[in-house]
C-alpha positions in Angstrom: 7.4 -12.5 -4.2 6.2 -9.0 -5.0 6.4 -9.1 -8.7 4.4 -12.2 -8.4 2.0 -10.6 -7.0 2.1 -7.8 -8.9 1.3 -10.2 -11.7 -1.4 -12.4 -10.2 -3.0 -8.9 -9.4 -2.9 -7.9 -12.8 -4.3 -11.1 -14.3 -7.0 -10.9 -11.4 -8.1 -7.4 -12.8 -8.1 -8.7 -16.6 -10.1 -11.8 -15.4 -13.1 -9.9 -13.1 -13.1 -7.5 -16.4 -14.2 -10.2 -18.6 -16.4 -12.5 -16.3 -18.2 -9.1 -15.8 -18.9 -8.7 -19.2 -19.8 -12.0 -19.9 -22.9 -11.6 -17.4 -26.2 -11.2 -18.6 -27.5 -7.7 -17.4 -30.9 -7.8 -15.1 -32.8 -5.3 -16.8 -32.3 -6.8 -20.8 -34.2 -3.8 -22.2 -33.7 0.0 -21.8 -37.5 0.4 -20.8 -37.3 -1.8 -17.6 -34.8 1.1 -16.6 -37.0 4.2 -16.9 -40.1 2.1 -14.9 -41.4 0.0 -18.2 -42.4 -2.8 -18.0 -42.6 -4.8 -14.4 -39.5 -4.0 -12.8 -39.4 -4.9 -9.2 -36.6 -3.0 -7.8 -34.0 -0.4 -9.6 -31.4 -3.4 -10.5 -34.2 -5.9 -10.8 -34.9 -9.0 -8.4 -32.5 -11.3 -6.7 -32.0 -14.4 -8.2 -30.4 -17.5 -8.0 -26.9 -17.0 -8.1 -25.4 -18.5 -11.3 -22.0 -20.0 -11.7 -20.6 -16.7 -13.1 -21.4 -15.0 -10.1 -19.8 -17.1 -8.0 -16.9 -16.6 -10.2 -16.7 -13.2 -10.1 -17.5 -13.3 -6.1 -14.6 -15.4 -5.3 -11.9 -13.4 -7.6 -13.5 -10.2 -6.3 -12.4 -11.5 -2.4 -8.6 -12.7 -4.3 -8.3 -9.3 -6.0 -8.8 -7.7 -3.0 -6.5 -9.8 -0.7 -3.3 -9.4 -3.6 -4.4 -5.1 -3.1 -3.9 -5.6 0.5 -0.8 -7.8 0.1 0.6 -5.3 -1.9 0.0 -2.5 0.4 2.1 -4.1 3.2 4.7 -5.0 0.7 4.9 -1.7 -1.1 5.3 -0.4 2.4 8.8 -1.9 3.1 10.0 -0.2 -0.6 8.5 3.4 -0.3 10.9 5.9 0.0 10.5 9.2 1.5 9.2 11.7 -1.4 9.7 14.6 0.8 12.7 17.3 0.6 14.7 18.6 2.7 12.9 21.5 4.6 13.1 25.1 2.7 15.1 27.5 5.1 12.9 30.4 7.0 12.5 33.4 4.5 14.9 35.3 6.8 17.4 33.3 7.3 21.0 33.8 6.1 23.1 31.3 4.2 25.7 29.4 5.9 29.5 30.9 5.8 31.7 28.8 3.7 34.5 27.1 4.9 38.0 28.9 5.5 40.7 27.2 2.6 42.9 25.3 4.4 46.1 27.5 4.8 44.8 30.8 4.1 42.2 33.3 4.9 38.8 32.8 3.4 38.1 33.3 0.4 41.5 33.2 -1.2 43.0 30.1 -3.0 45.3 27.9 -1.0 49.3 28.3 -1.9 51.9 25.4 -1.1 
């Protein structure tokens, strides 16, 4: 289930990257952007919206639905990326262990 998602998400990205690019921009020329010409607003008027649009409108809404779908799945396989805590600066290090049959720090006989 996840890689499939992971794959439809992918494809989803590819897909809004080219139906973006295949959109006519609203100012054609350069001089509409610096105030030439009659521009109306900064990104132009609002049109009707053409089929493209729609298009990129409704896999906008599935891209974002497969981002949040993998957020609650990639919850459940996150691990913790946190360490152990470093000891206090003053601290001493643990004893070791007594060898079984001796004293510590001398090598067990049998």
């Amino acid at each position: 289930m996840y890689t499939m998602l992971v794959i439809l998400h992918v494809l989803l990205g590819f897909a809004i990257i080219g139906i973006v690019l295949l959109q006519a921009g609203k100012g054609a020329d350069i001089g509409s952007a610096f105030g030439g010409g009659g521009t109306q607003a900064v990104f132009g008027s609002m049109g009707t919206p053409t089929l493209l649009g729609k298009i990129t409108g409704v896999v906008a809404v599935v891209f974002m639905l497969t981002s949040f779908g993998l957020t609650l799945l990639g919850g459940e396989r996150a691990g913790s990326v946190v360490r152990e805590p470093a000891r206090p600066a003053g601290a001493a290090a643990p004893a070791p262990s007594p060898a079984p049959g001796g004293q510590p720090g001398t090598p067990a006989t049998k």
